[in-house]
C-alpha positions as CSV (number, residue, x, y, z in Angstrom):
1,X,0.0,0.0,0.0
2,X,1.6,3.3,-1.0
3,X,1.9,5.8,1.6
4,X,-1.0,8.5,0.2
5,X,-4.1,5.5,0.6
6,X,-2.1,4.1,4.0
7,X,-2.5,7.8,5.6
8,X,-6.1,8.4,4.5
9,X,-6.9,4.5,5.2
10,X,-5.4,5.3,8.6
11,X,-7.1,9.2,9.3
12,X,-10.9,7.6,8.1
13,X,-9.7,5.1,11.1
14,X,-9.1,7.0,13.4
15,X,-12.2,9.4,12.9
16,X,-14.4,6.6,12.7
17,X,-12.9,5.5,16.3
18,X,-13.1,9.3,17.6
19,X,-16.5,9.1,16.4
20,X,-17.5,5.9,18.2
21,X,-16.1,6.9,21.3
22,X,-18.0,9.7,21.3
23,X,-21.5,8.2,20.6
24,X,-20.8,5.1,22.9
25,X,-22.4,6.7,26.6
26,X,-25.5,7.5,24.2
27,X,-25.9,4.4,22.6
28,X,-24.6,2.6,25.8
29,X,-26.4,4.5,28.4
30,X,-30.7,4.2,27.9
31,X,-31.6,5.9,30.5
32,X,-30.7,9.5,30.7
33,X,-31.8,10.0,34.0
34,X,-29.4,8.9,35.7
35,X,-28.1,9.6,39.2
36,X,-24.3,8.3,37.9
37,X,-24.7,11.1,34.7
38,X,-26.2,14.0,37.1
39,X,-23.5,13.5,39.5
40,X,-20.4,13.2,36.5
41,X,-22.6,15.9,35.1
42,X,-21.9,18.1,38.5
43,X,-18.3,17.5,39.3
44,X,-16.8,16.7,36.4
45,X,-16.6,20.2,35.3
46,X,-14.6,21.9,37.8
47,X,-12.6,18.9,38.1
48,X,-11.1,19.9,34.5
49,X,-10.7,23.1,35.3
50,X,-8.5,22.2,38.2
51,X,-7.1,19.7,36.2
52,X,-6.0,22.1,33.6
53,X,-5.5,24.9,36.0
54,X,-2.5,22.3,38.0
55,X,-1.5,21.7,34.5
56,X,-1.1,25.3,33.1
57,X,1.2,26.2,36.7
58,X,3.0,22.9,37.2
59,X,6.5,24.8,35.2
60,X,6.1,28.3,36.6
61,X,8.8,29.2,38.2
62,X,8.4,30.9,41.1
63,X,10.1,34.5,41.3
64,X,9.7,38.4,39.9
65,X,9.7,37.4,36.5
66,X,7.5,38.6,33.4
67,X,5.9,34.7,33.3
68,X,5.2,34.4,36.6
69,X,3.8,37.7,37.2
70,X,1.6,37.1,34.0
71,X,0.3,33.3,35.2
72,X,-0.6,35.2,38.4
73,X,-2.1,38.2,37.6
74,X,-4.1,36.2,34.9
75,X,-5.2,33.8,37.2
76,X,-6.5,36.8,39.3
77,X,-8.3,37.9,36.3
78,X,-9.9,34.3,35.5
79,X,-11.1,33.7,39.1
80,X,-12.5,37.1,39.4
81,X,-14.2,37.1,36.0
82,X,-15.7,33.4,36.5
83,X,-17.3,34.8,40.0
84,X,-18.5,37.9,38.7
85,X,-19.9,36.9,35.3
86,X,-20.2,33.4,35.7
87,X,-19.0,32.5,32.3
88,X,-16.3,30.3,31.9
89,X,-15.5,31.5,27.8
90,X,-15.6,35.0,28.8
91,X,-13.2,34.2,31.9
92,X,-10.6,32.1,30.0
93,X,-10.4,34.4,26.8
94,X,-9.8,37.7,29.2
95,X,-7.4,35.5,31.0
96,X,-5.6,34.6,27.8
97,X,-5.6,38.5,26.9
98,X,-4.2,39.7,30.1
99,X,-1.5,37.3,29.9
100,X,-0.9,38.0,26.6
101,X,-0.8,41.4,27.0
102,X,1.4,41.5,30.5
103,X,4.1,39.1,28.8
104,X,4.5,41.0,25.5
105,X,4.1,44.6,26.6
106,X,6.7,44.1,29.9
């Protein structure tokens, strides 16, 4: 098999598994009702913001530099956003500015 049909043999695989994985709890999973899927439902997503809050921090090093002062001050800005507006694109992307903005302008 020459390599052009191997990597579309292989990327229509792999979409048809993304795909199936995807679908599965639905077909799986009859009755939507569920206490197991209200309480995943309820905890799941702050545990992936936590998740990828530990994960964005985990390298900063801690001093007076441009980074560090930009992960914390656009942490500040994400927390207080989230709790003000209570919406979690609005508090990421005005995170992402701030940080942006602190790292390139200082």
């Amino acid at each position: 098999m020459n390599n052009g049909i191997y990597s579309y043999v292989l990327i229509l695989l792999m979409s048809v598994v993304t795909i199936a994985l995807r679908f599965s709890p639905f077909v799986l999973i009859k009755n939507t009702d569920s206490k197991i899927i209200r309480y995943y439902g309820n905890i799941l997503p702050g545990a992936i913001m936590a998740m990828l809050v530990v994960f964005c921090l985990k390298d900063t090093a801690i001093g007076m530099n441009t980074d560090s002062i930009g992960k914390l001050v656009a942490l500040v800005v994400i927390t207080v956003m989230q709790y003000w507006k209570d919406d979690s694109i609005l508090s990421i992307i005005s995170g992402t500015i701030t940080y942006m903005l602190i790292i390139n302008i200082f």
